[in-house]
Residue frames as qw, qx, qy, qz and C-alpha x, y, z in Angstrom:
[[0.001, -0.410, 0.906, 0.105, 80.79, 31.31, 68.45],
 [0.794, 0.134, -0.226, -0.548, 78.95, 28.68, 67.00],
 [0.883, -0.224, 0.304, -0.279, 78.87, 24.95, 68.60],
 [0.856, 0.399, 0.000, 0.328, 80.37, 23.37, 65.30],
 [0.308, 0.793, -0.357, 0.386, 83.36, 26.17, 66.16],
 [0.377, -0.667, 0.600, -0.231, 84.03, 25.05, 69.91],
 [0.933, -0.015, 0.262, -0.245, 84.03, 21.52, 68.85],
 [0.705, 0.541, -0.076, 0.453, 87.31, 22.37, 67.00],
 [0.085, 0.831, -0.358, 0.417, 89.16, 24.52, 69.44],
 [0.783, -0.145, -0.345, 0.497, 91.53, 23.14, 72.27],
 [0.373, -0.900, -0.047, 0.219, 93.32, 25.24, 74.66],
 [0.593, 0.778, -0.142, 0.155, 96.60, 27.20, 72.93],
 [0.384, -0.742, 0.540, -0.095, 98.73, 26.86, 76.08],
 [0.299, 0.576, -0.760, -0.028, 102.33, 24.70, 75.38],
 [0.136, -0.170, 0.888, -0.405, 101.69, 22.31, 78.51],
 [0.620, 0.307, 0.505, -0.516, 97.85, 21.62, 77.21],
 [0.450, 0.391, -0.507, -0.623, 98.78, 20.31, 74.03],
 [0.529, 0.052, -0.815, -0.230, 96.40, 17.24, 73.94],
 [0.224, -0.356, -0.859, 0.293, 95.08, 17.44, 77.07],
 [0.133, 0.332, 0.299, -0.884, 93.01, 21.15, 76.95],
 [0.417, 0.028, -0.653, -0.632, 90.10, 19.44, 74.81],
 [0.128, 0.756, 0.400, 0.502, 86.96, 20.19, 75.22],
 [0.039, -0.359, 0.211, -0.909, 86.66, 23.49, 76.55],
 [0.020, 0.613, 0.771, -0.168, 84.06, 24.12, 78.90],
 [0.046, 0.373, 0.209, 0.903, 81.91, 26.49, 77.85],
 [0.120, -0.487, -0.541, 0.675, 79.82, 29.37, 80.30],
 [0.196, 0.372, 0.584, 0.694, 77.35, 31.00, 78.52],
 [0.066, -0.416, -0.417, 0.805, 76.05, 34.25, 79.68],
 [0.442, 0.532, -0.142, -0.707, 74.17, 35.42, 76.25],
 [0.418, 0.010, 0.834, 0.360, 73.27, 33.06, 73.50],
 [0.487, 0.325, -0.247, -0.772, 71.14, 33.32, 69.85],
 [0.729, 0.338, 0.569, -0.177, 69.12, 31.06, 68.07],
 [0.036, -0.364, 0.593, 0.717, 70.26, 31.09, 64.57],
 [0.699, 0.380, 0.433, -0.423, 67.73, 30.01, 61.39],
 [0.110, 0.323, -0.828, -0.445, 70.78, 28.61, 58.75],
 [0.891, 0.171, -0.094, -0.411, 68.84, 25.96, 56.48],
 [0.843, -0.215, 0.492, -0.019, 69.23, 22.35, 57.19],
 [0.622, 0.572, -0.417, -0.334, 71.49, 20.89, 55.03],
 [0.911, -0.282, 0.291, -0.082, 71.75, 17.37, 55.16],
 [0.813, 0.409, -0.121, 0.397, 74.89, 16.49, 53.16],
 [0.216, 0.684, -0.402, 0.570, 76.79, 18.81, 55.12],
 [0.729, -0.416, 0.262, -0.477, 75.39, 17.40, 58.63],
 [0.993, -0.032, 0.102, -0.041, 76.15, 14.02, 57.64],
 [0.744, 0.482, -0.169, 0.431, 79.67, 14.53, 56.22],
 [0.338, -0.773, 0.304, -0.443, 80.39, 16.63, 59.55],
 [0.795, -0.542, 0.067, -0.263, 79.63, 14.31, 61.81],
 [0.860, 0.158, -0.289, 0.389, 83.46, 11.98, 61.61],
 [0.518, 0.491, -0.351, 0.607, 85.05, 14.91, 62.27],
 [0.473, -0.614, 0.112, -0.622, 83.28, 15.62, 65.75],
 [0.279, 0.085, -0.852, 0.436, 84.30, 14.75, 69.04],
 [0.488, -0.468, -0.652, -0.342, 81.50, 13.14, 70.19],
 [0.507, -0.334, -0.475, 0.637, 82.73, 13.23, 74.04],
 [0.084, -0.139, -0.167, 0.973, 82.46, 17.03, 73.51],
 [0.386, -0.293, -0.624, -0.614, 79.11, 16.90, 72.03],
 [0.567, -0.505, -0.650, -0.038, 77.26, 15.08, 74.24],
 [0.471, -0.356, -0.428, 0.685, 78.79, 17.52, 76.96],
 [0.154, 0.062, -0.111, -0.980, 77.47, 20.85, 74.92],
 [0.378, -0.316, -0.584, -0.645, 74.43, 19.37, 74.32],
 [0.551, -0.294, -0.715, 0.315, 73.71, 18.52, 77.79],
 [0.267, -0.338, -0.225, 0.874, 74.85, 21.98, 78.90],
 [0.207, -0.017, -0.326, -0.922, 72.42, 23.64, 76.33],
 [0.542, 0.182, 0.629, -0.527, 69.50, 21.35, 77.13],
 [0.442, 0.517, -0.521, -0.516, 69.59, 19.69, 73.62],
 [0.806, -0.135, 0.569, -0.088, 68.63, 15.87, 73.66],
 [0.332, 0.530, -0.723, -0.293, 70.83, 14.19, 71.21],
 [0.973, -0.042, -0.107, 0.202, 71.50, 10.38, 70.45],
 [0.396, -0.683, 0.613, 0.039, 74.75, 9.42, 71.88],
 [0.594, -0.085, 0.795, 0.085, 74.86, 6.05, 70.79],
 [0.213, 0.709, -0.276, -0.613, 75.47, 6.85, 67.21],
 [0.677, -0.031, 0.638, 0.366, 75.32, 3.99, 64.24],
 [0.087, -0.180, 0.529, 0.825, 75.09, 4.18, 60.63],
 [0.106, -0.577, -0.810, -0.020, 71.44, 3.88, 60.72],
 [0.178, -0.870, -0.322, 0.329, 71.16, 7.30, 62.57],
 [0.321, -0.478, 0.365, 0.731, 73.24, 8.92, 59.62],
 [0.136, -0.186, -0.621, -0.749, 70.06, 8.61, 57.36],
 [0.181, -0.624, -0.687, 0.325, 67.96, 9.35, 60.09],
 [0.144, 0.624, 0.098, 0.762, 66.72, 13.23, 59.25],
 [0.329, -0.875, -0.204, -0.291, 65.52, 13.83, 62.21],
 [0.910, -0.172, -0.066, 0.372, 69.26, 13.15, 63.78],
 [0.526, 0.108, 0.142, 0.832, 70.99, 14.72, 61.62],
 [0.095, -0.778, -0.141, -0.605, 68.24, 18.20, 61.89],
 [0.582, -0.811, -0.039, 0.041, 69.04, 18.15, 65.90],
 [0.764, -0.330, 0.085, 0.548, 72.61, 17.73, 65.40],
 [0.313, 0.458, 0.204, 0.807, 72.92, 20.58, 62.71],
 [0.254, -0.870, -0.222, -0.360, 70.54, 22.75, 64.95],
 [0.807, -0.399, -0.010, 0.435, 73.73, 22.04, 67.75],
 [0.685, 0.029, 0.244, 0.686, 75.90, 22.67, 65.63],
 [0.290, 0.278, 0.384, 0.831, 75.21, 25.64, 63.45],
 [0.225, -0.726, -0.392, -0.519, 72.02, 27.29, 65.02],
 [0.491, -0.817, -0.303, 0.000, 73.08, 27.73, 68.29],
 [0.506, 0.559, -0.160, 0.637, 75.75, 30.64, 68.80],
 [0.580, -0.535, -0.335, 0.515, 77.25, 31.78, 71.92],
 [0.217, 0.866, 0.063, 0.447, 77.57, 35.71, 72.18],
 [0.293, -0.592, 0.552, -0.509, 78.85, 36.17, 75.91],
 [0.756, -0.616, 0.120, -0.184, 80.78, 34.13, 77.96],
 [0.065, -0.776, 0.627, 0.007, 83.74, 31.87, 78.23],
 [0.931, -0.014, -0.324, -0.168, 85.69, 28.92, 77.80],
 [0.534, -0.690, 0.393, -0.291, 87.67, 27.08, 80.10],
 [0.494, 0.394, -0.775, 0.010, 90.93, 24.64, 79.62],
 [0.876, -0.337, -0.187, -0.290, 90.75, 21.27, 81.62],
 [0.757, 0.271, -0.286, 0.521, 93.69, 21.14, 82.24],
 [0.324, 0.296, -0.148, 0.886, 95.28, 24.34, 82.93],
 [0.066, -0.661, -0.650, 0.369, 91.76, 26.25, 83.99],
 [0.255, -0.025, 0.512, 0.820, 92.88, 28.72, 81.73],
 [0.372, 0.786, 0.377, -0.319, 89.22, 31.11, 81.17],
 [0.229, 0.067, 0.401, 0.884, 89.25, 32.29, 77.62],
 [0.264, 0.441, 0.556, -0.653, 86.48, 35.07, 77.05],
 [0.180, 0.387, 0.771, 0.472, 84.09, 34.87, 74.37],
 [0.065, 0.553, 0.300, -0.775, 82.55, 38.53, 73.34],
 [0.319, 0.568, -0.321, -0.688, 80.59, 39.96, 70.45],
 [0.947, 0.261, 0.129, -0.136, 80.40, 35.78, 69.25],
 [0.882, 0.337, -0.288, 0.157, 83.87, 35.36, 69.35],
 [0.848, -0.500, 0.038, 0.175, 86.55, 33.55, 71.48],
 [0.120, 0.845, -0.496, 0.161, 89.79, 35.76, 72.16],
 [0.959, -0.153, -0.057, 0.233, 92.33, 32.57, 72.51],
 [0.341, 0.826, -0.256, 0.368, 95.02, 34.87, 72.37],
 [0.686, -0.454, -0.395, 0.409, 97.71, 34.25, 75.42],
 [0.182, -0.982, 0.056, -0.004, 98.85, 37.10, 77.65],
 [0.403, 0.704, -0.509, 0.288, 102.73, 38.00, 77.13],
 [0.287, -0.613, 0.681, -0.279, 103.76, 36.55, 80.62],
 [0.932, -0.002, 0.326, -0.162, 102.16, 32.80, 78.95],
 [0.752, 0.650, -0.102, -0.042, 103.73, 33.01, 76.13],
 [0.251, 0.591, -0.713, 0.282, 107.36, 33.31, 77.99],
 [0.660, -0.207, 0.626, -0.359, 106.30, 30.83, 80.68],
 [0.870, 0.464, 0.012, -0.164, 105.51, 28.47, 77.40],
 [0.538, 0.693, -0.444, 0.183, 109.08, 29.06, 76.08],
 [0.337, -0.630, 0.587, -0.382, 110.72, 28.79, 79.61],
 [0.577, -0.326, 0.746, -0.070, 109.78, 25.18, 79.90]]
């Protein structure tokens, strides 16, 4: 699961809708990836990212980022090459993520994250 992928996901439970964002993520395996930089895609990213969750993966990965983001540091290359390396080079293989809410562990195997609920959430969901 690539960085840019948890930065889009949310917990799937009924009662976390708007508050299970970000995951946390536990990373027992990870890869380096070697995608080419591409700076039009980096820069046209960046709106849709929740910074809050950023600054919390990048932290957890040992990644220094800027935080304090202007429109200056959106024709900055060297910005936008750490934030794409975040994003797109670094890929979780094993481990998990974890609702804030709920606590909810989803497990992440093989580079991807089984959000799936078990049959006894899904009627617990309906129930209320």
């Amino acid at each position: 699961m690539k960085i840019l992928t948890h930065n889009m996901m949310a917990c799937t439970k009924k009662q976390c809708m708007g508050k299970g964002f970000p995951l946390k993520v536990d990373c027992t395996e990870q890869l380096i990836l070697e995608q080419e930089f591409n700076y039009e895609f980096t820069k046209n990213i960046y709106p849709k990212l929740d910074w809050a969750g950023i600054a919390e993966i990048s932290k957890k990965f040992n990644i220094p980022i800027q935080l304090d983001v202007t429109k200056h540091s959106l024709e900055d290359e060297e910005f936008l090459k750490t934030l794409h390396n975040l994003l797109c080079n670094l890929k979780v293989i094993t481990g998990s993520l974890t609702c804030p809410n709920c606590q909810r562990v989803y497990p992440i195997d093989k580079g991807i994250p089984n959000m799936l609920l078990r049959e006894d959430e899904i009627y617990q969901d309906i129930k209320e």
